[in-house]
Structures are given as structure tokens and as C-alpha cells.
MARSEDO-925624 format. One line per 3 residues: number of its first residue (from 1); for each residue y, z, x of N, C-alpha, C. Coordinates in steps of 0.02 Angstrom, whole numbers. Example, Ala and Ser with C-alpha at 12.3 -4.5 7.8 and 13.67 -1.06 7.14 Angstrom:
2
1	-284,390,660,-225,390,615,-165,390,660  -112,354,642,-53,357,684,2,394,645 .
END
This chain:
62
1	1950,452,922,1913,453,984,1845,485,971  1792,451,978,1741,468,987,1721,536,1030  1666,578,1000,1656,639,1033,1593,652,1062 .
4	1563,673,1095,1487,657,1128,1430,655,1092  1449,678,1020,1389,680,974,1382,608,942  1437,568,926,1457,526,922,1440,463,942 .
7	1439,480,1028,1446,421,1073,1371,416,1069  1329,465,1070,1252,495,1082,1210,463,1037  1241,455,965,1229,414,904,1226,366,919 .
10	1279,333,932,1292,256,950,1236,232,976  1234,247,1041,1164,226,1100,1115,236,1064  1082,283,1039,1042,294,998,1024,252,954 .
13	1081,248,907,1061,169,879,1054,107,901  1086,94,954,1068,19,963,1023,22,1021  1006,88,1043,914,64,1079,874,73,1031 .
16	858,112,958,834,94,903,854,27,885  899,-23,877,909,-56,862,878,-125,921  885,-115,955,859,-155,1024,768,-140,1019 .
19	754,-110,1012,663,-84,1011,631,-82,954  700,-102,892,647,-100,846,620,-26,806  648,33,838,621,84,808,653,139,777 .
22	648,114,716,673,158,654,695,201,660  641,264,691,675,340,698,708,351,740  728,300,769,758,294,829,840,297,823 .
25	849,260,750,897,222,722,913,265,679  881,299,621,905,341,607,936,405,630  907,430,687,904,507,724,998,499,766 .
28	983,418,775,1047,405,813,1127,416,742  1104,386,686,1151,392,634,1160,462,616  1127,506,616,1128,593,604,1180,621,667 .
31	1160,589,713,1200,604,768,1274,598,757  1250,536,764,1344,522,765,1378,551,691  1344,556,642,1378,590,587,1387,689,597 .
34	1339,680,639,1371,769,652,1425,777,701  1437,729,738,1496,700,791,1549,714,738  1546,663,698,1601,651,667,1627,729,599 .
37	1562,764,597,1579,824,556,1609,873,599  1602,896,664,1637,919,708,1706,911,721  1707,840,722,1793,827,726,1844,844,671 .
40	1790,832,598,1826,858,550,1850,940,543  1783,968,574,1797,1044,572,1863,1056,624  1847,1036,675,1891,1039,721,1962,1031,703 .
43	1962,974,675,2049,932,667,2066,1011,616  2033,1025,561,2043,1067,507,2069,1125,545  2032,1157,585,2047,1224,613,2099,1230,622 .
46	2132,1156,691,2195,1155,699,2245,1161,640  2243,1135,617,2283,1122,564,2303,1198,523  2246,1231,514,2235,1289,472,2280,1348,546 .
49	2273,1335,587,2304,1379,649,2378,1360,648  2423,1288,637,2474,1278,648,2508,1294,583  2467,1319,523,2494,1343,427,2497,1425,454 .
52	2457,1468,486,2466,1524,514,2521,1549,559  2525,1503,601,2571,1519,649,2642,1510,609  2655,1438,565,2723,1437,538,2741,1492,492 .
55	2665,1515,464,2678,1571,418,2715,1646,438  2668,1637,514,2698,1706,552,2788,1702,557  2807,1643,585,2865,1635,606,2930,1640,537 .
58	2900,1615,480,2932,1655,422,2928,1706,414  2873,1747,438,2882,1807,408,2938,1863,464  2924,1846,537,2934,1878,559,3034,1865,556 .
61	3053,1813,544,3115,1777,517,3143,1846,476  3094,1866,426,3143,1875,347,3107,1950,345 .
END
């Protein structure tokens, strides 16, 4: 699922893409690639929070 940095890109590009204007088109591709670096950080965190928590639950186990 697309994230607002993302979606922001998109449009971005294809009214650069619709007008013809380059920086338009590029600025929109930066976008949506920091969209998409967010989600990565994001998805990661989770991930790194649910290796913590199982960790706690062993420990507090044994």
C-alpha cells in the first residue's frame, strides 16, 4: 500500500509527465522513493519490536 510520500510521487510524475517537465518528473521519483524508504524503515522497526518482545518473553519464561 502506497504511503503519502508515495502517492505525492506518483502525481508528481505524471503532471511532469503530462507538461513535459523534467524536474517535475524527477522531484516526483525522489518522492515516491523516500515513500517507499519509510515503509522500509517502518516495516523494519516492526519487525525489530516483535524480535524484542519474543526475546523478553523468553527471558522472562526461564
Amino acid at each position: 500500500m502506497d504511503n503519502a510520500d508515495q502517492t505525492k510521487g506518483k502525481l508528481k510524475q505524471a503532471l511532469g509527465d503530462l507538461t513535459d517537465d523534467k524536474s517535475l518528473q524527477h522531484e516526483g521519483k525522489a518522492d515516491e522513493a523516500a515513500g517507499k524508504l519509510k515503509e522500509i524503515v517502518k516495516d523494519a522497526e516492526h519487525k525489530v519490536e516483535e524480535l524484542v518482545d519474543a526475546a523478553k518473553e523468553k527471558f522472562v519464561k526461564h
